[in-house]
TORMIDREN-987395 format. One record per residue (C-alpha): y, x, z; residue number from 1; chain; residue in three letters. Coordinates in Angstrom, 1 decimal. Example, Ala and Ser with C-alpha at 12.3 -4.5 7.8 and 13.67 -1.06 7.14 Angstrom:
REM residues 2
+--------+--------+--------+-----+----+-----+
|  north |   east |     up |   i | ch |  aa |
+--------+--------+--------+-----+----+-----+
|   -4.5 |   12.3 |    7.8 |   1 |  A | ala |
|   -1.1 |   13.7 |    7.1 |   2 |  A | ser |
+--------+--------+--------+-----+----+-----+
This chain:
REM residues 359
+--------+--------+--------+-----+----+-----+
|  north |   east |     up |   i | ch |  aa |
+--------+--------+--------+-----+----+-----+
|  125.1 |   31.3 |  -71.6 |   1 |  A | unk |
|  123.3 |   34.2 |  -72.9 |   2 |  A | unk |
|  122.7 |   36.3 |  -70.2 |   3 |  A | unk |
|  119.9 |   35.9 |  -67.6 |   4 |  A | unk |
|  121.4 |   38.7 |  -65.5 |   5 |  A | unk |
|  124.6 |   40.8 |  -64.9 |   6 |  A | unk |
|  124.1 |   43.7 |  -63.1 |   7 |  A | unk |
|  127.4 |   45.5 |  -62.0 |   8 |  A | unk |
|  127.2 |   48.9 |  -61.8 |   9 |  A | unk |
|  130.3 |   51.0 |  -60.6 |  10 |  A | unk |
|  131.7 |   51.5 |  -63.8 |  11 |  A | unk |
|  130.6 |   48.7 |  -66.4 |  12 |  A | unk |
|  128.1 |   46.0 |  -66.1 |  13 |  A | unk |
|  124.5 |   46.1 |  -67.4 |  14 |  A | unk |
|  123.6 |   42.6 |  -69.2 |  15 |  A | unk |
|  119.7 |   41.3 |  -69.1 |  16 |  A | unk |
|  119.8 |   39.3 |  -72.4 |  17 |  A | unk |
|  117.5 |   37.1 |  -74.3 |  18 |  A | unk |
|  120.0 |   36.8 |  -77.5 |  19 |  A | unk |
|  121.1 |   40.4 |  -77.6 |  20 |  A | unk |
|  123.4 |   39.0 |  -81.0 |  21 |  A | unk |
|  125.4 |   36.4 |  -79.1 |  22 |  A | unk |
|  125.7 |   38.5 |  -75.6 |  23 |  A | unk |
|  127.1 |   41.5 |  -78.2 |  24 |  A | unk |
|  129.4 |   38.8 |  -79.7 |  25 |  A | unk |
|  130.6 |   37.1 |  -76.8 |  26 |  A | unk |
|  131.6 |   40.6 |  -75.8 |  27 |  A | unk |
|  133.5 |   41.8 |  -78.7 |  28 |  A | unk |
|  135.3 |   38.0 |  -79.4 |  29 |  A | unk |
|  137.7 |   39.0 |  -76.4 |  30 |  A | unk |
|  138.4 |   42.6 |  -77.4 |  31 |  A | unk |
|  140.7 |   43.3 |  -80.1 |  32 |  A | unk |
|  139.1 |   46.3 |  -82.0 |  33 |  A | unk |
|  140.1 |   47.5 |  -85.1 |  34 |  A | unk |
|  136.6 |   49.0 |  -86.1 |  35 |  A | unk |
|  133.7 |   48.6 |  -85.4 |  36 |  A | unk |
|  130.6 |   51.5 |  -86.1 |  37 |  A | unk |
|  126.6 |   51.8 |  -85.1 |  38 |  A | unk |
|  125.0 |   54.9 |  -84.5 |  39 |  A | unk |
|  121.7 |   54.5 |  -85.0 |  40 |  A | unk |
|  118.6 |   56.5 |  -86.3 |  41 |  A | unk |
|  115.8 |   55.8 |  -89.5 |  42 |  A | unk |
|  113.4 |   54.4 |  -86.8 |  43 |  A | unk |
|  115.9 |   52.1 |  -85.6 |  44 |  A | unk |
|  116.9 |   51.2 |  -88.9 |  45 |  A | unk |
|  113.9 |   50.0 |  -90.0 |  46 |  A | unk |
|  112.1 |   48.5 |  -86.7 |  47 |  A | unk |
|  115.5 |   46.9 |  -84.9 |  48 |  A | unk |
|  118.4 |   46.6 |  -86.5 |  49 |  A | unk |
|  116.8 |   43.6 |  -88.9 |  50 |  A | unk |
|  116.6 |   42.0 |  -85.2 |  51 |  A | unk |
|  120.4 |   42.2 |  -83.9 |  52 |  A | unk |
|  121.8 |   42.0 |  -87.5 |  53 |  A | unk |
|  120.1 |   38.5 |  -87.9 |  54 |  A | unk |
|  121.6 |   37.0 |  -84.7 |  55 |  A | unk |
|  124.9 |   38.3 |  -85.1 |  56 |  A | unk |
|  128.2 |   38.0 |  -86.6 |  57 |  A | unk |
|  130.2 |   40.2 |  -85.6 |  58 |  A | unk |
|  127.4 |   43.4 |  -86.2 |  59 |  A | unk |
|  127.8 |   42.7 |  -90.0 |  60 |  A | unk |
|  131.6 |   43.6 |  -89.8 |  61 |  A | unk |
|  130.0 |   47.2 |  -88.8 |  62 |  A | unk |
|  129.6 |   50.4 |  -90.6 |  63 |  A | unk |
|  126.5 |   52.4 |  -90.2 |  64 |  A | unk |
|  126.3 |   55.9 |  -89.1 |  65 |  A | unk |
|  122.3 |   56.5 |  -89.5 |  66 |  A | unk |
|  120.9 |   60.0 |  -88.7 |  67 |  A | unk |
|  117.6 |   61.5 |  -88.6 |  68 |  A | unk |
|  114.9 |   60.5 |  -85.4 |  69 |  A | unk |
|  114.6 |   63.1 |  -82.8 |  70 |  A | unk |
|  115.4 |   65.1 |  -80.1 |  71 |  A | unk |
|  117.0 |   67.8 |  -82.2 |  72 |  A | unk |
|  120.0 |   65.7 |  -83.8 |  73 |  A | unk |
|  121.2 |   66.0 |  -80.0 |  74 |  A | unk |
|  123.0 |   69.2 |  -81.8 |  75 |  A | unk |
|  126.9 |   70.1 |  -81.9 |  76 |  A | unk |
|  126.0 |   70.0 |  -86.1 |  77 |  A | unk |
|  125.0 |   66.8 |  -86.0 |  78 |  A | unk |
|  128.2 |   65.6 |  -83.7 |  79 |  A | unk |
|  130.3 |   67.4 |  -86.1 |  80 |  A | unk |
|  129.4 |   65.7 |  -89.1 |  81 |  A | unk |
|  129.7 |   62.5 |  -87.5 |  82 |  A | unk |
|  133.1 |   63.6 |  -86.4 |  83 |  A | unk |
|  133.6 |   64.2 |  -89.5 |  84 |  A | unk |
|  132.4 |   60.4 |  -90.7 |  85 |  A | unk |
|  134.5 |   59.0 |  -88.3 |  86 |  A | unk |
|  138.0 |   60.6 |  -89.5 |  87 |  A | unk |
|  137.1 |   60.3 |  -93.4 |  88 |  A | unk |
|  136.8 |   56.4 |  -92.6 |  89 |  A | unk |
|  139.8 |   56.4 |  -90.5 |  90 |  A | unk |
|  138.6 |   55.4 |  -87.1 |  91 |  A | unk |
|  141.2 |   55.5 |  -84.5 |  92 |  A | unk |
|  141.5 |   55.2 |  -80.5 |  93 |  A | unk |
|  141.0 |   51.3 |  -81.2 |  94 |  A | unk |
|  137.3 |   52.1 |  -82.8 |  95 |  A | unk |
|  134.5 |   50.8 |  -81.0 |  96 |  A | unk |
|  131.1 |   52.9 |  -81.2 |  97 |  A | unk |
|  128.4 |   50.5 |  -80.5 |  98 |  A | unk |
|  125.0 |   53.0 |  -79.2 |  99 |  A | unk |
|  122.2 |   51.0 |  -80.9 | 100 |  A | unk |
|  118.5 |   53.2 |  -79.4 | 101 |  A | unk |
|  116.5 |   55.2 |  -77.6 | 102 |  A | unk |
|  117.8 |   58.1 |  -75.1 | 103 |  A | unk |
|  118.4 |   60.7 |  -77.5 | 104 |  A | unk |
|  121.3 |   57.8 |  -79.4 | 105 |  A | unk |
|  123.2 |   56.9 |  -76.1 | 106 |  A | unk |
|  123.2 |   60.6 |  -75.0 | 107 |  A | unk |
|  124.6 |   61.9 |  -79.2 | 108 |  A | unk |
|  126.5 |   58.5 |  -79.1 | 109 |  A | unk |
|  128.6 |   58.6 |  -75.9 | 110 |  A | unk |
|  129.5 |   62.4 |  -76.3 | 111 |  A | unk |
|  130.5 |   61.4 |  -79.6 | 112 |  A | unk |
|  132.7 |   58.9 |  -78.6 | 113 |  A | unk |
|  134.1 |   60.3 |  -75.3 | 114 |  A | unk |
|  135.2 |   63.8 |  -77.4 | 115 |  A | unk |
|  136.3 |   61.9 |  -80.7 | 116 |  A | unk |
|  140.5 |   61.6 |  -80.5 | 117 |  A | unk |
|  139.7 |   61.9 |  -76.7 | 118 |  A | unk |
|  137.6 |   59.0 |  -76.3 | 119 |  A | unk |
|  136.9 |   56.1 |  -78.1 | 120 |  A | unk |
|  135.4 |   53.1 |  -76.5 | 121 |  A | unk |
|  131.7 |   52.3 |  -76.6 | 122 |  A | unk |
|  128.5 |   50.2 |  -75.7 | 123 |  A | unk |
|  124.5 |   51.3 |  -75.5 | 124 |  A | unk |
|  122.2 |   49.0 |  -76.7 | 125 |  A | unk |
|  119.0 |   50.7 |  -75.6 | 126 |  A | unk |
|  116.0 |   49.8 |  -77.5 | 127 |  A | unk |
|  113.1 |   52.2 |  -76.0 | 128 |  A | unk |
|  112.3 |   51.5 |  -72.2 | 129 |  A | unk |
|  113.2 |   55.0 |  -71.3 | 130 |  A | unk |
|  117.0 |   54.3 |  -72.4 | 131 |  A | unk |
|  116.6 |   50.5 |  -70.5 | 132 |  A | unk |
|  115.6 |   52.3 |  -67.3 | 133 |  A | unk |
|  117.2 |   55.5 |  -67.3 | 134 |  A | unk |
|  120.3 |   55.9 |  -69.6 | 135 |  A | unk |
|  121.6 |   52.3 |  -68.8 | 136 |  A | unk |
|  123.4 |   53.7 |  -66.0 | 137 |  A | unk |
|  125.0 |   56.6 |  -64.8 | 138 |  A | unk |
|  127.5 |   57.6 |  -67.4 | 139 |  A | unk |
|  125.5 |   60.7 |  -68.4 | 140 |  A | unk |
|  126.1 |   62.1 |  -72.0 | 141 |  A | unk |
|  124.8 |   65.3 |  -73.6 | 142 |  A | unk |
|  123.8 |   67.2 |  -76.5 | 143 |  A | unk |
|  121.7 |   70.2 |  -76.4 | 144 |  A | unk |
|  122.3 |   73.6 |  -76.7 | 145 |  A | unk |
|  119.8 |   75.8 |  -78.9 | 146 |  A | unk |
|  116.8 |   74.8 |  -77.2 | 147 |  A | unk |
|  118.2 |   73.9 |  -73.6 | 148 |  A | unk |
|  118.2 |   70.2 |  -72.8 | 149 |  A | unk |
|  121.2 |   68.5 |  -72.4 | 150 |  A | unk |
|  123.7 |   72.0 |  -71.5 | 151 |  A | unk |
|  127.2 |   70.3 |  -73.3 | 152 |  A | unk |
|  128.2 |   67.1 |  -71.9 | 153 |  A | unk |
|  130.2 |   65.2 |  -69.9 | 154 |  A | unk |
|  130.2 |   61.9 |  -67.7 | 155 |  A | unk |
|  131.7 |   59.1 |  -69.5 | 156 |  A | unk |
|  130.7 |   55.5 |  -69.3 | 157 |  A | unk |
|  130.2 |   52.6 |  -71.8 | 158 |  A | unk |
|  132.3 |   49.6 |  -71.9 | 159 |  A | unk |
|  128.7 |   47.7 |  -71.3 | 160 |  A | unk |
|  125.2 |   48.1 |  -72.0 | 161 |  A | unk |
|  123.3 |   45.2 |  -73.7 | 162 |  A | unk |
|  119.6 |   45.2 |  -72.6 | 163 |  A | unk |
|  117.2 |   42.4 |  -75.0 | 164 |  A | unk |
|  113.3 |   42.9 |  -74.1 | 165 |  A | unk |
|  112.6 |   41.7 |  -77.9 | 166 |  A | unk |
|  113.3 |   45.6 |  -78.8 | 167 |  A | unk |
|  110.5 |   46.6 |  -76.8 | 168 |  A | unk |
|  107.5 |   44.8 |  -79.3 | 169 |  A | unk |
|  108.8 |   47.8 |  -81.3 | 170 |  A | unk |
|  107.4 |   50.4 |  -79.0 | 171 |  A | unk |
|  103.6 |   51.9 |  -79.1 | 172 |  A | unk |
|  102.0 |   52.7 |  -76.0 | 173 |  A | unk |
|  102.9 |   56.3 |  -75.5 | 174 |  A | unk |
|  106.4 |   55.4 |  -76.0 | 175 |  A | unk |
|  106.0 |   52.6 |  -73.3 | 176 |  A | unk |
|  104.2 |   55.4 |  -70.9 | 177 |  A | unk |
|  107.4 |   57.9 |  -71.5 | 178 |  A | unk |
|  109.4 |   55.3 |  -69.5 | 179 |  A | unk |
|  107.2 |   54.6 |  -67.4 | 180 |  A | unk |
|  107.0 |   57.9 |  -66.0 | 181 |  A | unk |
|  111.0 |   57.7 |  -64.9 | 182 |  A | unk |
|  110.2 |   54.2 |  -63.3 | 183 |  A | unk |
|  107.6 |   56.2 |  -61.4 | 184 |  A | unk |
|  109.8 |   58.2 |  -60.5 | 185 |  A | unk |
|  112.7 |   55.4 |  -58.9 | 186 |  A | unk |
|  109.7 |   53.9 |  -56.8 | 187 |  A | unk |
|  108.8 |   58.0 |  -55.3 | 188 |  A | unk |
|  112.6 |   58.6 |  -54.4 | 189 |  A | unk |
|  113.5 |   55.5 |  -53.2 | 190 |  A | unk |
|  111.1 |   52.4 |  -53.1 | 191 |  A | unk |
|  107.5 |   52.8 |  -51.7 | 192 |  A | unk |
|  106.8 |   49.0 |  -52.6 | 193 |  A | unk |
|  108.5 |   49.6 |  -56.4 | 194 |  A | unk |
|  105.5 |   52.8 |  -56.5 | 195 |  A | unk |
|  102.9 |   50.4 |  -55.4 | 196 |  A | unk |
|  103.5 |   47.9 |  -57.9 | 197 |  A | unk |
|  103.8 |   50.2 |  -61.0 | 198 |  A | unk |
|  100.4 |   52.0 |  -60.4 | 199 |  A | unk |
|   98.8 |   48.5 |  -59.5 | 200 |  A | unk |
|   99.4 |   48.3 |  -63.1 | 201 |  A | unk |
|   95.8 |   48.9 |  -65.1 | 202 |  A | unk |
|   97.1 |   48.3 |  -68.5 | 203 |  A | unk |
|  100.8 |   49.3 |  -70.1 | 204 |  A | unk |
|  101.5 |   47.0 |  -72.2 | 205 |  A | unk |
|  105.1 |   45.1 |  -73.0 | 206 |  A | unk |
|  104.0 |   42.1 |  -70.4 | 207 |  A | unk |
|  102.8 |   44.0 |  -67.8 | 208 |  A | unk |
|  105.5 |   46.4 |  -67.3 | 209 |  A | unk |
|  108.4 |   43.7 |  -68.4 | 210 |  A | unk |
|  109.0 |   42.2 |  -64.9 | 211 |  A | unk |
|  109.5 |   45.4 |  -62.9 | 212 |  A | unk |
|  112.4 |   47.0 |  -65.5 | 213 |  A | unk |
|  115.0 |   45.1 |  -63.8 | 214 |  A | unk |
|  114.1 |   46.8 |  -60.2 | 215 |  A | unk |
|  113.8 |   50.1 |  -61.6 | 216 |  A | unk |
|  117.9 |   49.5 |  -63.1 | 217 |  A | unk |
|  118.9 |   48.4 |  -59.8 | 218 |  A | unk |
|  117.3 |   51.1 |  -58.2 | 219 |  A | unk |
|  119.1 |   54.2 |  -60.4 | 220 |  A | unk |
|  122.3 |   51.9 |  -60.1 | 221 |  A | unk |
|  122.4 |   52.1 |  -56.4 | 222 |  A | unk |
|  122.0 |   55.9 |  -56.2 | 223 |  A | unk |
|  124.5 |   56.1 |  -58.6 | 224 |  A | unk |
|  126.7 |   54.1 |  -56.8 | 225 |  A | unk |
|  126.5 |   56.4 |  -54.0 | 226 |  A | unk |
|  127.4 |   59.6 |  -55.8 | 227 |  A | unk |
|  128.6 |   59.4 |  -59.6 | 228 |  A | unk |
|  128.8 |   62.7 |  -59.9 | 229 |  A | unk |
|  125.7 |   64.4 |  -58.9 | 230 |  A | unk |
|  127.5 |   66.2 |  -55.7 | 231 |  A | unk |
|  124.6 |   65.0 |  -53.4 | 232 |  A | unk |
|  122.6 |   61.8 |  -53.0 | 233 |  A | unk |
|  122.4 |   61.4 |  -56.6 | 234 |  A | unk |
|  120.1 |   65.0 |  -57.2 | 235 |  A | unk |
|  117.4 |   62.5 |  -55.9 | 236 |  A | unk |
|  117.4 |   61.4 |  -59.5 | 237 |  A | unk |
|  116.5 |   64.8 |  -60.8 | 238 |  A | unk |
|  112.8 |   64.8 |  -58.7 | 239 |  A | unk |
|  110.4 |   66.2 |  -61.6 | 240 |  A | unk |
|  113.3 |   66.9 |  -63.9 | 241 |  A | unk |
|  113.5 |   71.0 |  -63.6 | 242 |  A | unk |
|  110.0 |   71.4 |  -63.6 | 243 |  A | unk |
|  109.6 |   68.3 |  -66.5 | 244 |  A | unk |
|  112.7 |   69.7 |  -68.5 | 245 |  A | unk |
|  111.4 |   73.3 |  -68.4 | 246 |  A | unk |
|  108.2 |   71.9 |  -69.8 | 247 |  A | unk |
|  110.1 |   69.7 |  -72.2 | 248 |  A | unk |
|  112.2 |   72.9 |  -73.4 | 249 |  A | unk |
|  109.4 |   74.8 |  -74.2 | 250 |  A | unk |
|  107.4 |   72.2 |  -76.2 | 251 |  A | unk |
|  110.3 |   71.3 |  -78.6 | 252 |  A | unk |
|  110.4 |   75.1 |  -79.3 | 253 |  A | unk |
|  107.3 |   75.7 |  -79.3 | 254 |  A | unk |
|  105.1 |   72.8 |  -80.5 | 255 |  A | unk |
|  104.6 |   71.1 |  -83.5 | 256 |  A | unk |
|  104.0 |   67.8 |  -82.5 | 257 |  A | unk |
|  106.7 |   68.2 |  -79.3 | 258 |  A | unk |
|  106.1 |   66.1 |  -76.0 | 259 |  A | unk |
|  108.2 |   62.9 |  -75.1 | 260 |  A | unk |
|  110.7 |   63.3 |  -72.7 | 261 |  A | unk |
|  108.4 |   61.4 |  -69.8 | 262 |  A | unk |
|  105.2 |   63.1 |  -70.8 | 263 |  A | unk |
|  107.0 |   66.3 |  -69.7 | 264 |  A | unk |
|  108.5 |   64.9 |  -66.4 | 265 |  A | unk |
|  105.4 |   63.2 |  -65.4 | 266 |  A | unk |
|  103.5 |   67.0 |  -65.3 | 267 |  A | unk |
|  106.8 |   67.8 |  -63.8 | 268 |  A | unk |
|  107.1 |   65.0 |  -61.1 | 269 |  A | unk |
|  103.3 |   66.3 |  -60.0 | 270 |  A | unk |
|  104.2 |   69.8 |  -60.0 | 271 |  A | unk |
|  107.5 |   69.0 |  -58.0 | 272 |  A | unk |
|  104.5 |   67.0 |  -55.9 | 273 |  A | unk |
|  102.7 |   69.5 |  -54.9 | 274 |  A | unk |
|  105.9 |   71.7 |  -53.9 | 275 |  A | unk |
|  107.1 |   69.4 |  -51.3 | 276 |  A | unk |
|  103.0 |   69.5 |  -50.1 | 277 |  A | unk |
|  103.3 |   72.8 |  -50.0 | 278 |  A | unk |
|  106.8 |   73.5 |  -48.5 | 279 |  A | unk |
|  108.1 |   69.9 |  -47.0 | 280 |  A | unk |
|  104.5 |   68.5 |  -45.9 | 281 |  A | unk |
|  104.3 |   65.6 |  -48.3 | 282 |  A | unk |
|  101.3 |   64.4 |  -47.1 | 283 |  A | unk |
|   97.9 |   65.4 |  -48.9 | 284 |  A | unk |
|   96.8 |   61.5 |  -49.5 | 285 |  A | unk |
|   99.8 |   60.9 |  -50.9 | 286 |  A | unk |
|  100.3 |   63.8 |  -53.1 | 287 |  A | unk |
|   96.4 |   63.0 |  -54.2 | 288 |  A | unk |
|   97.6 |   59.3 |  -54.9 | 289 |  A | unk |
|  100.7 |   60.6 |  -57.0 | 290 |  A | unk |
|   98.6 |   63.5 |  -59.0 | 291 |  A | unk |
|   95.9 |   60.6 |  -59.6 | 292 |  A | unk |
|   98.1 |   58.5 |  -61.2 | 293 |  A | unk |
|   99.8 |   60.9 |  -63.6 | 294 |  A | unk |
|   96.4 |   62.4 |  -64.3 | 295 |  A | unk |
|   95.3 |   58.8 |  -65.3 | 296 |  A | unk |
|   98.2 |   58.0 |  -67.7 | 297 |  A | unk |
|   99.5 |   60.7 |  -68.9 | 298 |  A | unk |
|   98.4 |   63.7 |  -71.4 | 299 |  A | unk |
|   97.8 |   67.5 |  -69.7 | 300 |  A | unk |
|  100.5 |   70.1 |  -70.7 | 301 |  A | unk |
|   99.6 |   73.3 |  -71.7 | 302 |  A | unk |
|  100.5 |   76.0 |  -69.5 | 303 |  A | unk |
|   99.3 |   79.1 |  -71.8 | 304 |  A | unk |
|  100.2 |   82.5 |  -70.7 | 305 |  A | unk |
|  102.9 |   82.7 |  -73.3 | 306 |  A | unk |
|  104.5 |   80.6 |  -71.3 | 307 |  A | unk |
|  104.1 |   82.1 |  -68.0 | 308 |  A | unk |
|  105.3 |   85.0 |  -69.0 | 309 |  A | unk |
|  108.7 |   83.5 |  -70.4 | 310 |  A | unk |
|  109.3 |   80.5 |  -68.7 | 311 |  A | unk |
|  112.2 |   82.3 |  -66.0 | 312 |  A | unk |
|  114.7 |   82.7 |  -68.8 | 313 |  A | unk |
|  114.5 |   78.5 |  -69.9 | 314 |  A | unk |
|  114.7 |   77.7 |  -66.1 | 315 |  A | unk |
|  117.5 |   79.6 |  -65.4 | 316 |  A | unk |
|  119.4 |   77.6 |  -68.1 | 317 |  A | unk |
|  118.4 |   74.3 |  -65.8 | 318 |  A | unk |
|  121.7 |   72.9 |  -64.6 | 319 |  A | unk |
|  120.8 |   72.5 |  -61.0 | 320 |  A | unk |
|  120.5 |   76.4 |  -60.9 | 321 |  A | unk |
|  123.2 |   77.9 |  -57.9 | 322 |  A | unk |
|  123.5 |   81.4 |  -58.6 | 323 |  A | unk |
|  120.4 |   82.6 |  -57.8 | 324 |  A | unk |
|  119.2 |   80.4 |  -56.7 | 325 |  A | unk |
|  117.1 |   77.1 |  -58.2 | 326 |  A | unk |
|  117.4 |   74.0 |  -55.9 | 327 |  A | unk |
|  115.1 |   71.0 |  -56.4 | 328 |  A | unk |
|  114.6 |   67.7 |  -55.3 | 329 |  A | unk |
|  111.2 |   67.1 |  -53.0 | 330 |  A | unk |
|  109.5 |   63.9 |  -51.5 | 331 |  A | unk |
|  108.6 |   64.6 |  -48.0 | 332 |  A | unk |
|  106.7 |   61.6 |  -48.0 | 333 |  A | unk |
|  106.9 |   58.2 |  -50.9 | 334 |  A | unk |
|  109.8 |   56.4 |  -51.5 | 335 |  A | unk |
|  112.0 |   59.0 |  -50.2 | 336 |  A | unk |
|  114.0 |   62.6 |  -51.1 | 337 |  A | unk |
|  115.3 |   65.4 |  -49.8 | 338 |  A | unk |
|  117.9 |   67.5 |  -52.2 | 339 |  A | unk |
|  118.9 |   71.1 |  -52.6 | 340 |  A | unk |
|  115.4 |   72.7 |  -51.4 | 341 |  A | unk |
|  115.4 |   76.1 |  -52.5 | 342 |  A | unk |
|  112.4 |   77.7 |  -54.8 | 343 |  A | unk |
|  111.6 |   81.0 |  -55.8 | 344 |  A | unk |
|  110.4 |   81.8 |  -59.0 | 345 |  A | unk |
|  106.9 |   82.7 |  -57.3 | 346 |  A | unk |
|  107.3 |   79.7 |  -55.5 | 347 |  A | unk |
|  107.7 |   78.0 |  -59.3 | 348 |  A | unk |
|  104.9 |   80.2 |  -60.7 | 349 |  A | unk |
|  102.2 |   79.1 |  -58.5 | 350 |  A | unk |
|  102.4 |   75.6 |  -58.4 | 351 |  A | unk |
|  102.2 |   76.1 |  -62.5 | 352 |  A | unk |
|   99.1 |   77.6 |  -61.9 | 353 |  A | unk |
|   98.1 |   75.0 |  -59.6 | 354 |  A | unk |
|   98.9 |   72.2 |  -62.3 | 355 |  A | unk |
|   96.7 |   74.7 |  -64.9 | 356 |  A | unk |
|   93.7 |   75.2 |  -62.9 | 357 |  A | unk |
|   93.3 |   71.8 |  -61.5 | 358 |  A | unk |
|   95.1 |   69.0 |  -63.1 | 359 |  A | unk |
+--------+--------+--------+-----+----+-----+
């Protein structure tokens, strides 16, 4: 066998694989597709898709659909003219769409698929640890709108998702640390002891953060489990998120040189931090611990005036808005949540002055 571990989510099961080529061929031998395409981007094109094409067969029957790297091909233009691609070549409801990257490919990938002649089947193939971690599960795809993260989408799950370590000798540091900051996030929700062991971590590197990938899948996969929809439990998930995608929002229109997705929800996940010290009585050790950490790893955001003075308008776009009202998600204490906890916007304001002043 191929597979070291099978872990079944409520939807399709997640495969730990040390021959991502033969797991991926195993899989498609007992389907009967009548296409086969990879969506994949430049970066992937050059750093991993020399690894799965050399280990399997069935890949080389594939066409390629290669776009740009980047946050911005999450666009309706871009999912247009790979509509487009699709239907010139003939692909039909028996096409398989294999998702072969980071986040930004199995969010594009598996809107693309769900919306083309009503759904088409596919599989991720995650090779960041962001998209191991985080996109494996949960059925979550998106594109952007203007400069909104993730406003058109639906939930729509893969047939499976093929997870190969290999992919991750690909990855520099700072791409290593944008995961880590949602694994952070799984043990500050849910598992005190999954927290402990991450920042007991001195140096992230491919070895040292290998063996704990597995717990932080399981640990989104339960919640999920739980709630596939995001009506309740599953807002846990979102803990630095409105904060970290307001922050995120206003980089990729704003900066040159745009933060990762986990730089942003780490300053987001401390921000969020200090709001349940503030207004749920996370205690102040443990919010020190938590700001220490993020401090320690990750790279300070900018919180210029500019963006005090605009950043109402991009949070109001966030998703988890009510009508007037903006609901996070707060630790009262590590390794748990509460949901739906209210904010003001001068609420929102001062803990960005907090982060500016003393982070």
């Amino acid at each position: 066998m191929t597979t070291e571990h099978n872990i079944n989510t409520a939807e399709h099961p997640i495969i730990l694989t040390r021959n991502i080529g033969e797991s991926i061929d195993e899989f498609i031998n007992v389907k009967n597709y009548s296409s086969i395409y990879i969506l994949m981007d430049e970066n992937i094109l050059n750093h991993c898709w020399p690894i799965i094409n050399m280990h399997s067969q069935e890949i080389h029957k594939a066409q390629l659909l290669v776009i740009d790297a980047g946050e911005d091909q999450k666009d309706i233009e871009i999912v247009s003219q790979l509509w487009s691609s699709l239907s010139e070549n003939q692909a039909d409801r028996s096409t398989l769409l294999i998702n072969f990257g980071g986040g930004v490919i199995s969010d594009l990938g598996g809107f693309l698929a769900s919306t083309y002649k009503r759904g088409i089947h596919f599989i991720n193939v995650p090779t960041s640890l962001l998209a191991m971690v985080d996109a494996s599960s949960g059925g979550k795809t998106a594109i952007n709108l203007q400069h909104y993260k993730n406003q058109i989408g639906l939930f729509s799950n893969p047939q499976a998702v093929f997870i190969d370590p290999i992919f991750l000798n690909t990855l520099d540091k700072r791409n290593l640390l944008n995961a880590y900051a949602e694994m952070l996030k799984h043990g500050l929700i849910a598992d005190k002891s999954h927290w402990k062991d991450l920042i007991s971590i001195k140096e992230i590197t491919v070895q040292n953060i290998s063996p704990f990938i597995k717990k932080s899948i399981q640990i989104k996969n339960n919640i999920v489990k739980l709630d596939p929809l995001e009506k309740s439990t599953r807002k846990s998930l979102n803990f630095g998120h409105s904060i970290g995608h307001l922050i995120e929002s206003w980089s990729l229109k704003h900066d040159k040189n745009p933060l990762l997705h986990g730089e942003a929800i780490a300053a987001g996940m401390l921000i969020e931090s200090y709001l349940s010290y503030k207004h749920l009585n996370l205690p102040l050790n443990s919010f020190e611990e938590i700001k220490k950490q993020i401090i320690l790893h990750f790279p300070k955001v900018d919180i210029n005036t500019s963006f005090l003075q605009h950043f109402e308008k991009i949070l109001f776009q966030d998703k988890k808005k009510n009508g007037e009202k903006l609901n996070l998600t707060f630790v009262p204490e590590i390794g748990s949540f509460k949901i739906d906890q209210n904010c003001s916007i001068e609420d929102i304001r001062e803990s960005l002055i907090y982060y500016k002043e003393n982070c």
